[in-house]
C-alpha positions as CSV (number, residue, x, y, z in Angstrom):
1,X,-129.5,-65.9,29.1
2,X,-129.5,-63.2,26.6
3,X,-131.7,-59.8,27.7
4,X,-135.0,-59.7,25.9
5,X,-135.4,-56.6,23.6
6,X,-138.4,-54.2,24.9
7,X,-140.4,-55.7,22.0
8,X,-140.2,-59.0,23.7
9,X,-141.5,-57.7,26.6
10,X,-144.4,-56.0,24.9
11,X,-145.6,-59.0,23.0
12,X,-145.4,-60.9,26.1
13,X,-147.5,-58.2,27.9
14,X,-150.1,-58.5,25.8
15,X,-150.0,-62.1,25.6
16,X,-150.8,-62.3,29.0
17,X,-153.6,-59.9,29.1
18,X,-155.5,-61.9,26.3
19,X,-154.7,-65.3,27.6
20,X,-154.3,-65.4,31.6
21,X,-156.9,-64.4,34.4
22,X,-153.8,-62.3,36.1
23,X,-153.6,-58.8,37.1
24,X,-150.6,-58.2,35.2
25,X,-151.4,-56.6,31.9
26,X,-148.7,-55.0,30.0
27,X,-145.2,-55.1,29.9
28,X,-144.3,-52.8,32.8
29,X,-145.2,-55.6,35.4
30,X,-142.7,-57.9,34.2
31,X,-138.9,-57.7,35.6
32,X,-136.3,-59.3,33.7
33,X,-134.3,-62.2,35.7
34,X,-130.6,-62.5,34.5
35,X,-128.3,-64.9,34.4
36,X,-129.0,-69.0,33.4
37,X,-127.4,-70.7,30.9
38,X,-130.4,-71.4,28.2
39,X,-129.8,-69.3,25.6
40,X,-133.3,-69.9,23.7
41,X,-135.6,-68.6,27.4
42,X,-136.1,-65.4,28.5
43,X,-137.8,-65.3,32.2
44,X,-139.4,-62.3,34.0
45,X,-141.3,-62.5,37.7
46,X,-144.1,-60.6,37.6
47,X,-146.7,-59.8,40.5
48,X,-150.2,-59.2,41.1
49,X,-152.6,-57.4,42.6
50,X,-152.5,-60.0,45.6
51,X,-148.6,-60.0,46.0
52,X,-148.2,-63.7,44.6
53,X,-145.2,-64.0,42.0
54,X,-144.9,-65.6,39.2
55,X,-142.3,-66.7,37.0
56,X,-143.3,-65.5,33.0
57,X,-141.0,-67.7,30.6
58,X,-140.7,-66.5,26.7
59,X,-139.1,-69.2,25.2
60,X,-138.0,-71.2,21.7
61,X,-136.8,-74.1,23.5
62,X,-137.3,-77.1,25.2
63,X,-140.6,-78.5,24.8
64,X,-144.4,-78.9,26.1
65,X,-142.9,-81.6,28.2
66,X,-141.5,-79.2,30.8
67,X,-145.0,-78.2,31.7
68,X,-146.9,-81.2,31.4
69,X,-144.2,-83.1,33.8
70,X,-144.3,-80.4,36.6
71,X,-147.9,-80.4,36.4
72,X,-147.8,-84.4,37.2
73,X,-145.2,-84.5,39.6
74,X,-146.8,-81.7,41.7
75,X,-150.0,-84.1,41.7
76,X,-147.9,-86.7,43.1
77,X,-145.8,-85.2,45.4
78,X,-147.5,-81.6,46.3
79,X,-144.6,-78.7,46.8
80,X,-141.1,-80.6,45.4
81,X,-141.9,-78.3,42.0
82,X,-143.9,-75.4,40.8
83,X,-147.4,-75.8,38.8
84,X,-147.9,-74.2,35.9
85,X,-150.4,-71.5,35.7
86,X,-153.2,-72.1,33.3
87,X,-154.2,-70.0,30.4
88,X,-158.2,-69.0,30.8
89,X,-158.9,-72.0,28.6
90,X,-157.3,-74.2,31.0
91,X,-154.0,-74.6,28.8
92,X,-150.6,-74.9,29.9
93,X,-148.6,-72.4,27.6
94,X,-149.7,-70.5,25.1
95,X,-148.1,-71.3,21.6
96,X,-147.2,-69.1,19.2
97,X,-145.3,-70.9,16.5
98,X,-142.0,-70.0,16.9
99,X,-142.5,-69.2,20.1
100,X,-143.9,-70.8,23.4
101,X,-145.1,-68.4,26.5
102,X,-145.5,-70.1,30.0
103,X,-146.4,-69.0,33.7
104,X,-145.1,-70.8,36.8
105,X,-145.5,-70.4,40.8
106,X,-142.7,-68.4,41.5
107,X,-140.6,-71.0,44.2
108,X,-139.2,-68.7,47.0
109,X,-136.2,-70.0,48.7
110,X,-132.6,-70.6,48.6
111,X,-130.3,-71.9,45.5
112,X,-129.0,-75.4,46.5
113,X,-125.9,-74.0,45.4
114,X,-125.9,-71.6,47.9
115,X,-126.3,-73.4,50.9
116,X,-124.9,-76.7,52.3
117,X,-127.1,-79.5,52.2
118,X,-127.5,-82.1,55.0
119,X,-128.8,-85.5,55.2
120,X,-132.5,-84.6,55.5
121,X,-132.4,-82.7,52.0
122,X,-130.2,-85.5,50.3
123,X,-132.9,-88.0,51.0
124,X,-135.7,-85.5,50.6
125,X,-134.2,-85.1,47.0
126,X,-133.7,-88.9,46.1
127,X,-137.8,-89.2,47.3
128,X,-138.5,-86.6,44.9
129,X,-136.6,-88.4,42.0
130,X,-137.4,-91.6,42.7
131,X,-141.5,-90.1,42.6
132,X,-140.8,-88.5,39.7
133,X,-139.7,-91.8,37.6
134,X,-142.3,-94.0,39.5
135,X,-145.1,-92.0,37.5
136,X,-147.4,-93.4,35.1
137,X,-146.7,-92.7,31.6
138,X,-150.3,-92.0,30.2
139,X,-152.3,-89.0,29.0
140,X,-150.4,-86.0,28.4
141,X,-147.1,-87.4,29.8
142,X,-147.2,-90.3,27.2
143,X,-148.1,-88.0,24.6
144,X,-145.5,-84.6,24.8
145,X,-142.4,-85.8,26.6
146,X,-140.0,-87.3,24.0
147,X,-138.7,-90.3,24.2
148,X,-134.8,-90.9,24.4
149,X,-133.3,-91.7,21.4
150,X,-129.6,-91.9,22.2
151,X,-128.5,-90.0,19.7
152,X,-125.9,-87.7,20.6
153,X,-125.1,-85.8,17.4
154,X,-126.4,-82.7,18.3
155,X,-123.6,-81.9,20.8
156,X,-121.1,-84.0,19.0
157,X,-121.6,-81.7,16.0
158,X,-121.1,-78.6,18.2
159,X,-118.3,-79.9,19.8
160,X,-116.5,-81.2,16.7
161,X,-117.0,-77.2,15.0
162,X,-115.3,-75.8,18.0
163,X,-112.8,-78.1,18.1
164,X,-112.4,-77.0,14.6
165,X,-112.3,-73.8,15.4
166,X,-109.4,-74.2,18.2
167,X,-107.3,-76.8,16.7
168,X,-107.2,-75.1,13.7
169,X,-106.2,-71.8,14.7
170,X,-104.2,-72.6,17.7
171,X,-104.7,-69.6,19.9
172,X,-107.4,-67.0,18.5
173,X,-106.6,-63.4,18.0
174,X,-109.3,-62.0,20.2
175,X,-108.2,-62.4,23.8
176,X,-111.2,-64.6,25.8
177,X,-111.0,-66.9,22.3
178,X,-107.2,-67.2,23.1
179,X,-107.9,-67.7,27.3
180,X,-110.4,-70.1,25.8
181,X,-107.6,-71.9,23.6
182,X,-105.2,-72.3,26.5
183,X,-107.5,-74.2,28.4
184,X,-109.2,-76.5,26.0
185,X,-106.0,-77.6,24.1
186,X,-103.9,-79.5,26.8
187,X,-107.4,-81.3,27.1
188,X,-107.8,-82.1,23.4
189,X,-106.9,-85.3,23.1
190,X,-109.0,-86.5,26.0
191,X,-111.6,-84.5,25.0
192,X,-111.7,-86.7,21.3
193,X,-112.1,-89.9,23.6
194,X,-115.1,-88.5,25.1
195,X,-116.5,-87.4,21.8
196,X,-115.6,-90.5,20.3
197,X,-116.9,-92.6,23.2
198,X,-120.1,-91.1,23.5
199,X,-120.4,-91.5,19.9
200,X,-119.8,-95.4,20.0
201,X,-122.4,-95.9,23.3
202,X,-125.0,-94.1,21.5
203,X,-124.8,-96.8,18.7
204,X,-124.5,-99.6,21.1
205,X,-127.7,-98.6,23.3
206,X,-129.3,-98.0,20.5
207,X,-129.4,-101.7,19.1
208,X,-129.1,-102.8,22.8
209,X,-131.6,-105.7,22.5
210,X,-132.7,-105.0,26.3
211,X,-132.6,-101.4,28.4
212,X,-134.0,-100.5,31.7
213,X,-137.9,-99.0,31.9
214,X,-138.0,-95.5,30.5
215,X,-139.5,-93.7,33.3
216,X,-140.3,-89.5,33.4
217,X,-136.9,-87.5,33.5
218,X,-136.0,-84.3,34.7
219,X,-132.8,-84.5,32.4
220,X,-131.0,-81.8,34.2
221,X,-131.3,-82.0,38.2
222,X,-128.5,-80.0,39.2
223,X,-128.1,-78.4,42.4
224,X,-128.8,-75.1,40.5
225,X,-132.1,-76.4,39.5
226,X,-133.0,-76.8,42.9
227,X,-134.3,-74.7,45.4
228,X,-134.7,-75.2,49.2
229,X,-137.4,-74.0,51.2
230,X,-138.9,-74.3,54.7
231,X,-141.3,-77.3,53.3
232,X,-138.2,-79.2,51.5
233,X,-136.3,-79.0,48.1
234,X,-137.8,-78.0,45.3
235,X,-137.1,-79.1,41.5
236,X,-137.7,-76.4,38.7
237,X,-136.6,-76.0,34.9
238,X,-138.1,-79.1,33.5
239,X,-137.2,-77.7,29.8
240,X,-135.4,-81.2,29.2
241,X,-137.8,-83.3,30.4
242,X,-137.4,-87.0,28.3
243,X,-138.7,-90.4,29.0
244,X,-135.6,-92.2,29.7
245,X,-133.7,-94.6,31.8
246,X,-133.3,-93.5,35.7
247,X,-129.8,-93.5,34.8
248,X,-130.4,-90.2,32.5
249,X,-131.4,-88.4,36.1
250,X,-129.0,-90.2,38.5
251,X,-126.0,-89.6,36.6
252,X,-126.1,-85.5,38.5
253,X,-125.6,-87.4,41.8
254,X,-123.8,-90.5,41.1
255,X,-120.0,-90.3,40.4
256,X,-119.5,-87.2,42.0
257,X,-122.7,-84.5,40.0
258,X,-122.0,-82.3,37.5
259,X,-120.3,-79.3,39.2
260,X,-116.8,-79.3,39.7
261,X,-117.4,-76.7,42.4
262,X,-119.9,-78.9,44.4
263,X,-118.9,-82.2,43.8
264,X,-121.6,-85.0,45.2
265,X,-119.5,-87.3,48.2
266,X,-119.9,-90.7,48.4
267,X,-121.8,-89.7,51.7
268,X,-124.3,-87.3,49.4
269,X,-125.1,-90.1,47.3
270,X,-125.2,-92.5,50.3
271,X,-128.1,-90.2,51.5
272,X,-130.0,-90.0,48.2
273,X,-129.6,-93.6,47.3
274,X,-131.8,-93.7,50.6
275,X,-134.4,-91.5,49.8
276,X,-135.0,-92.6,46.3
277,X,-134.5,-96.2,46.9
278,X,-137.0,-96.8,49.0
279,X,-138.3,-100.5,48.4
280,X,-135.1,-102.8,47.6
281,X,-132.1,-102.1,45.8
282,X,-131.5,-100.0,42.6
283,X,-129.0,-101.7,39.9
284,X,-127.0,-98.8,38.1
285,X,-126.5,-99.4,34.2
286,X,-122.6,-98.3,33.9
287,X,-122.9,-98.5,30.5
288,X,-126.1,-95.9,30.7
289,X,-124.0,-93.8,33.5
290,X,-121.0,-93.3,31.0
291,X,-122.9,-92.4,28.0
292,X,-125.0,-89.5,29.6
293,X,-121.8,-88.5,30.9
294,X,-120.3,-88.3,28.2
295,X,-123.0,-86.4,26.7
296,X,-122.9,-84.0,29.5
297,X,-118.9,-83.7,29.4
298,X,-120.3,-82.1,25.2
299,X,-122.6,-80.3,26.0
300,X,-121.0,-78.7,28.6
301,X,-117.7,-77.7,27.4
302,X,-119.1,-77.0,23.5
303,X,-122.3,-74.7,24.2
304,X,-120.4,-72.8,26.5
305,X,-117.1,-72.4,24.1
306,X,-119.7,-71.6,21.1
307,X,-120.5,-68.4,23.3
308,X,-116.7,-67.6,24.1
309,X,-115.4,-67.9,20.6
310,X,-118.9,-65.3,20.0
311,X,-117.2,-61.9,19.4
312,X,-120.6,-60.4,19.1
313,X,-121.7,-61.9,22.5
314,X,-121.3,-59.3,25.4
315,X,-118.3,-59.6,27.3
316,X,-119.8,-60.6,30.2
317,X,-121.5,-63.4,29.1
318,X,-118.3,-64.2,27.0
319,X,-116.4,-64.6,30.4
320,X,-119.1,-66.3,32.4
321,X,-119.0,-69.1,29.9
322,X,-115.3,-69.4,29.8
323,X,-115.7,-70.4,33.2
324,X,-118.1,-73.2,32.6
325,X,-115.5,-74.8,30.2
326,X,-112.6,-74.4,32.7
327,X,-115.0,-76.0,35.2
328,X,-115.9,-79.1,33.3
329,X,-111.9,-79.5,32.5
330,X,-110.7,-78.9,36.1
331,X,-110.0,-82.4,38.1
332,X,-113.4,-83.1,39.6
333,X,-115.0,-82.0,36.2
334,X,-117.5,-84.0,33.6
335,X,-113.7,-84.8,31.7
336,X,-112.7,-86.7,34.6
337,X,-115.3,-88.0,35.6
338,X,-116.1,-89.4,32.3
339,X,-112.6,-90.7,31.8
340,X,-112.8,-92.4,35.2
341,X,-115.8,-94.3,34.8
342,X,-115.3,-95.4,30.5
343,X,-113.7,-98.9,31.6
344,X,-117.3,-99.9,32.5
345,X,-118.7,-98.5,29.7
């Protein structure tokens, strides 16, 4: 997540005076947060008069359906997210054309990916997934979160550019571009199958003549989108939010997650399994499984290399993203992973 220029920071400011009841009024109460990897948000916290904080998102991503699915889900299960904060008129965000402004209750706590998480939290999470796809889909969940369309050319097309890119010229002159080429080549080849794979499922679910429900999904519920407090885990950055199979959620704990660093053990998803499945058994779509990891495995390893091969991006984030591509090809990565588990797909 790119810095926002000053002027962000004064439109925003103003924004918020004309729209919110909050005593935060200009620009000078809002302190940048760094770090994150969407590169279309820019988040402050800001605090009032009172001492409550608040998270201030600026962004030209995502969708409405990252406010409106909070907003249910913290109806339905009070404290596993944070509400929106509404606009005087009782809104959710405030639009702006290109641009979509948004205040949240700021969750304090600690980073799941800071801290290890027993048995208690691994069920507490599966409850909170399993009541976030048992919602109803009416009103304003039926009408702004998308609905999946299982078309994955979006990160097939970014991936197939940098591939491009790297296959063509071998090892790029500018050093992290070359550190970047020495990683993904040995991979190459089984990075194709993925593409290719995920290319081929997205046709086949898409004339599937039968699929599970479509239920609410977070679409990304990684252990950095969670936050533990004293009341339980909470579940933030709903950007992604899609009406979609369960399997579009479970696939971040099933098969081992999506960090290399923190893989999920069988034990982990033993423990959520028990929270979420709370009446009967839950049936697992493989098919569904490999697909969104696929997906993941491009989206994961291209966005990230898009940045690296940036030479205009700053250094730092160059680096930082270099490490999310090593990550996805180290053993316990998405690659693996999504190699593993193809035979049932």
């Amino acid at each position: 997540m790119f810095q926002a220029p000053a002027t962000d920071a004064d439109k925003v400011g103003t924004l918020l005076a004309e729209h919110y009841d909050l005593d935060i009024t200009d620009s000078t109460g809002l302190v940048p947060v760094e770090g994150g990897a969407d590169l279309a948000a820019t988040l402050w916290t800001a605090t009032d008069s009172r001492g409550q904080r608040f998270a201030v998102k600026w962004s030209g991503g995502g969708s409405a359906a990252g406010l409106v699915l909070p907003a249910a889900l913290s109806e339905a299960l009070p404290g596993s997210t944070a509400k929106p904060v509404p606009s005087r008129t009782g809104a959710l965000w405030i639009d702006t054309g290109d641009m979509r402004l948004s205040i949240m209750e700021w969750i304090a706590g600690t980073s799941a990916l800071e801290a290890p998480l027993g048995r208690e939290t691994w069920e507490a999470q599966g409850r909170l997934l399993g009541t976030l796809h048992g919602l109803p889909v009416t009103g304003q969940l039926r009408e702004w979160v998308p609905r999946e369309d299982f078309d994955p050319s979006r990160w097939a097309a970014l991936f197939e550019r940098v591939d491009a890119v790297i296959g063509e010229n071998g090892a790029p002159h500018d050093e992290p571009a070359s550190r970047l080429a020495e990683a993904w080549l040995p991979h190459r080849a089984d990075l194709r199958t993925v593409h290719d794979l995920t290319i081929r499922l997205g046709g086949v679910l898409r004339e599937r003549a039968s699929l599970p429900e479509f239920v609410p999904c977070h679409a990304d519920p990684h252990l950095g989108n969670l936050i533990l407090t004293g009341e339980g885990p909470v579940l933030i950055d709903f950007d992604d939010a899609v009406l979609a199979p369960a399997e579009r959620d479970l696939m971040f704990v099933l098969g081992g997650g999506v960090l290399a660093d923190l893989p999920v053990t069988p034990e982990h998803q033993a423990d959520f399994m028990n929270g979420y499945a709370r009446q009967g058994t839950v049936e697992v779509d493989t098919e569904l499984i490999t697909y969104y990891r696929g997906l993941r495995t491009l989206e994961d390893i291209a966005e990230p290399a898009s940045v690296v091969l940036d030479p205009s991006a700053p250094a730092k984030e160059r680096e930082g993203n270099l490490g999310y591509v090593t990550d996805v090809l180290s053993p316990a990565g998405l690659l693996a992973q999504t190699l593993a588990g193809r035979g049932s797909g």
